[in-house]
C-alpha positions in Angstrom: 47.1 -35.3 -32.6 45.8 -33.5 -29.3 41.8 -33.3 -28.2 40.2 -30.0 -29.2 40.3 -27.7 -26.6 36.8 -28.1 -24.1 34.7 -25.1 -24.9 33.9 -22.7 -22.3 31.8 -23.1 -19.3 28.6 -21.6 -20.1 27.9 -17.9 -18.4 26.6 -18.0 -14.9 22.4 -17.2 -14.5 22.0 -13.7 -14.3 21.3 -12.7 -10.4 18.4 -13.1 -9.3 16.4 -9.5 -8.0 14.7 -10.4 -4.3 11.8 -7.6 -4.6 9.2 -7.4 -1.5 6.0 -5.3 -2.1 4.3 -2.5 -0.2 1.9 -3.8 2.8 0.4 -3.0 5.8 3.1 -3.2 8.5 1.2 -5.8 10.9 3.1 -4.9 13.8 1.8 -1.8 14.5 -1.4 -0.5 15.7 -3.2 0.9 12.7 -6.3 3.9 13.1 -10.2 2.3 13.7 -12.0 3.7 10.6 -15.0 4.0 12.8 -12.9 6.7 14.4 -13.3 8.7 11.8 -16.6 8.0 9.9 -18.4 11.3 10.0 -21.2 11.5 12.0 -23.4 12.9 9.0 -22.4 10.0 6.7 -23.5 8.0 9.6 -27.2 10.2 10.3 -27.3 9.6 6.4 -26.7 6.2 6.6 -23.9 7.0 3.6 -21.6 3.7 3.1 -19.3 2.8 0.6 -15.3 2.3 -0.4 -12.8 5.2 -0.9 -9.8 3.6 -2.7 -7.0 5.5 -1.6 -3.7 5.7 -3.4 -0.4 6.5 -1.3 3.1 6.8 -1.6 5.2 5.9 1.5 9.2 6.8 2.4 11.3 4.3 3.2 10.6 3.9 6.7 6.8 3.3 5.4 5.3 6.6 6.8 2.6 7.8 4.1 3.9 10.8 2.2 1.5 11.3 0.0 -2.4 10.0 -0.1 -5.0 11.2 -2.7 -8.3 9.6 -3.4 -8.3 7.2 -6.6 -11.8 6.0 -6.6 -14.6 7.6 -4.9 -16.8 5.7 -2.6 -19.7 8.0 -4.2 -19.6 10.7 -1.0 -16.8 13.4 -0.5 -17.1 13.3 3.2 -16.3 9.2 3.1 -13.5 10.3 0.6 -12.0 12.8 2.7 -12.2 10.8 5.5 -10.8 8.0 4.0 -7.8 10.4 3.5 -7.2 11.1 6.5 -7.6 7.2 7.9 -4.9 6.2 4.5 -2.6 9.3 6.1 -2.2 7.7 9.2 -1.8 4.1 8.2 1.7 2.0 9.0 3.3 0.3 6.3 6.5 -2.0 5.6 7.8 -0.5 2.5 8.7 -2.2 -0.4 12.3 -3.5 -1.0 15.2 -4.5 -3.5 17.7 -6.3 -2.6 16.6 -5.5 1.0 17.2 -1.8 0.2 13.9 0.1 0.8 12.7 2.0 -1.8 11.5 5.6 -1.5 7.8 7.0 -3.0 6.7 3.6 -3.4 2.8 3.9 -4.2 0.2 1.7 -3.8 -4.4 1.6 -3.2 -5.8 0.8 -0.3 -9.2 0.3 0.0 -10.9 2.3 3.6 -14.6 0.8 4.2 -16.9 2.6 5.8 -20.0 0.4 6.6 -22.5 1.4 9.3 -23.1 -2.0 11.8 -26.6 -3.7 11.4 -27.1 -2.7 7.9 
């Protein structure tokens, strides 16, 4: 009488997904925020955080930015805008293909020196 037959191998692992996330690109030069703090915020001694949210293209060129979470002044939050629009980032990827509108927050501080 023969062996039973050997059952089947099991099924391969399904394939792994290699996902990177959105992030500053550190190779290039990114705009000085004191650039662009506006000199009545500054008379008014106005500080604070303007979490910008902003979606890049796939060579990580903002396409979109629009405030998120006020830092508690509108100038600071338009400014903040306009620091977030000129940021540099490496763009998110899967399976090394890089994804298009990919959104994320950054945070743009604005804090006076010597306060």
């Amino acid at each position: 009488r023969p062996p039973p037959p050997a059952p089947p191998p099991p099924p391969p692992p399904p394939r792994q997904v290699v996902r990177t996330a959105l992030k500053l690109n550190p190779k290039s030069s990114q705009p000085n925020v004191d650039d662009y703090y506006p000199e009545t915020s500054r008379r008014l001694e106005e500080e604070g955080v303007a979490k910008i949210k902003v979606c890049v293209d796939t060579k990580g060129r903002v396409k979109t930015a629009e405030v998120e979470e006020g830092s508690g002044f509108a100038r600071l939050d338009e400014a903040g805008m306009k620091v977030a629009k000129l940021l540099k980032f490496t763009p998110p990827t899967i399976d090394g293909q890089a994804v298009d509108d990919a959104c994320g927050t950054v945070p743009i501080r604005f804090k006076l020196p010597n306060k």
